[in-house]
KOLLUMLUM-835223 format. One record per residue (C-alpha): residue in one letter; x, y, z. Coordinates in steps of 0.5 Angstrom, whole numbers, plus 500, padded with zeros to 3 digits. Each point is the difference from the previous one (the first is absolute). Example, Ala and Ser with C-alpha at 12.3 -4.5 7.8 and 13.67 -1.06 7.14 Angstrom:
! residues 2
A525491516S502507498
This chain:
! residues 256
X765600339X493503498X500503493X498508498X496503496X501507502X492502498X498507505X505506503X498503505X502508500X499506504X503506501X507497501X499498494X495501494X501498493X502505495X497497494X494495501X500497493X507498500X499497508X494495496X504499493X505497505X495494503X496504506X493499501X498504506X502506505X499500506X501507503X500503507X495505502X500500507X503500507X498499506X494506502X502505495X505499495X499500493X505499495X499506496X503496493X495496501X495503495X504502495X502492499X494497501X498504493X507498497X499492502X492500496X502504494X506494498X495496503X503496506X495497506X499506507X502499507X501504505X502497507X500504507X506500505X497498506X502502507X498499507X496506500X492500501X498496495X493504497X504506499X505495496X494497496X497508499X507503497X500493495X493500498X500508500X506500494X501495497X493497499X501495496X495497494X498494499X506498495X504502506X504496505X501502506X505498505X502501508X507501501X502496506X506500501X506502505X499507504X504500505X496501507X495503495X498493498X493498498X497495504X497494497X493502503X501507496X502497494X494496501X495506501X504504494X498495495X494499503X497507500X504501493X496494497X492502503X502507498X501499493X496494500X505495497X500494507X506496499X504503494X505505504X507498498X506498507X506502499X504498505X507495502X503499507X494505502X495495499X504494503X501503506X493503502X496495496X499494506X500494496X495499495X495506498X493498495X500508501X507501497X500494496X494502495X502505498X506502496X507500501X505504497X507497504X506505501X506496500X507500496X502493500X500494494X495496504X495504503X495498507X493503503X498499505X495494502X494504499X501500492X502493496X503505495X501508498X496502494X506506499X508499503X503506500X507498500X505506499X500507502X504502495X507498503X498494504X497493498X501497493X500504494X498503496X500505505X499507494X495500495X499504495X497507499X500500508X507498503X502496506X494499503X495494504X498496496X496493500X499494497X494497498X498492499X495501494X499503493X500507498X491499499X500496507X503506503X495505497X494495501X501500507X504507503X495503503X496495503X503493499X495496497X502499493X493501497X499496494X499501494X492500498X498495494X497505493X493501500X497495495X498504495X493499496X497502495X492499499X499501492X492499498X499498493X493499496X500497494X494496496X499493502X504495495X506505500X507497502X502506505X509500500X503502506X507502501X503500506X507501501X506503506X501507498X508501496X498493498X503498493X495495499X493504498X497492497X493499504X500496506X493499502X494499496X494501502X493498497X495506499X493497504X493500495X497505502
């Protein structure tokens, strides 16, 4: 049985949240909303939720229901309403559409022009489960660079051999799959666990590298001194809010 650490929702119109500040006081990092399907929908909470999420300060994501339709009018509608920002995840929603399925040739080509787009190769998030299984030939370095978020409520999920692992696991729809299956300030919802600690997941939502963290700059201070030859010249160097003020270098004053 794989543990759970339910970490990021994801929400549309079906179900926002009502109170953001309790969705992340009950351990939520990140929300990923829908924004758009197919050539021309948009989920018209879209908005309105994405400026709710920030101000309790959760992560941004937007993901696009995929379709079988022409693919550069689906990239168009995403690009055109949910233009993520750089802090942004995005994800293409792959999953099972009846006879209007997206191929693997257009999931390709979605996530393709979406990256060159907003200049971002390799960080689009695949959300998919059996989809993936089934139209995904073996393993594919395409697919299996890149992120997986895997749709599948059982206690021991599997991805396809493109991926070693999944980065997300969502693994209930608020009904199925193990629970928790509500969490609150939204309701039953998808909810999603996440390996990591809450400061991984921040570090890495957007693009998936976790950048560390930068050393401090050194610090220096150049300080000049002019004294008589034979004056004994004390300086005191110390931490700032150090206790201890007692000189910790002598230095002599050079003759003139």
């Amino acid at each position: 049985m794989t543990a759970i650490n339910a970490m990021v929702v994801d929400l549309s119109h079906w179900d926002p949240a009502d109170d953001y500040e309790t969705v992340k006081a009950a351990g939520i990092g990140g929300v990923i909303y829908k924004a758009t399907e197919g050539q021309s929908y948009t989920d018209d909470t879209y908005v309105s939720q994405q400026h709710a999420a920030k101000a309790a300060g959760l992560k941004w994501g937007a993901y696009h229901f995929a379709d079988g339709s022409n693919v550069n009018g689906q990239v168009q509608n995403f690009l055109r309403f949910a233009s993520p920002d750089p802090d942004e995840l995005f994800c293409l929603d792959w999953e099972d559409n009846g006879g209007n399925t997206m191929s693997a040739d257009q999931a390709r080509a979605w996530i393709e022009q979406v990256e060159a787009a907003l200049n971002r190769p390799g960080e689009c998030v695949i959300y998919s489960g059996n989809t993936a299984k089934e139209l995904i030939n073996g393993k594919d370095e395409f697919f299996g660079s890149r992120r997986l978020w895997l749709a599948q409520y059982s206690t021991t999920p599997s991805c396809q051999e493109s991926w070693d692992t999944f980065w997300l696991w969502q693994f209930t729809d608020g009904v199925n799959g193990p629970t928790p299956h509500t969490i609150a300030g939204i309701g039953p919802c998808d909810i999603n666990s996440y390996e990591g600690s809450p400061e991984q997941l921040v570090a890495e939502w957007a693009s998936g590298d976790a950048m560390p963290i930068p050393p401090p700059a050194e610090q220096v201070v150049n300080v000049f001194v002019a004294a008589p030859a034979g004056i004994q010249v004390k300086v005191r160097v110390f931490a700032p809010g150090a206790r201890d003020s007692r000189p910790s270098r002598h230095q002599e004053a050079s003759p003139a």
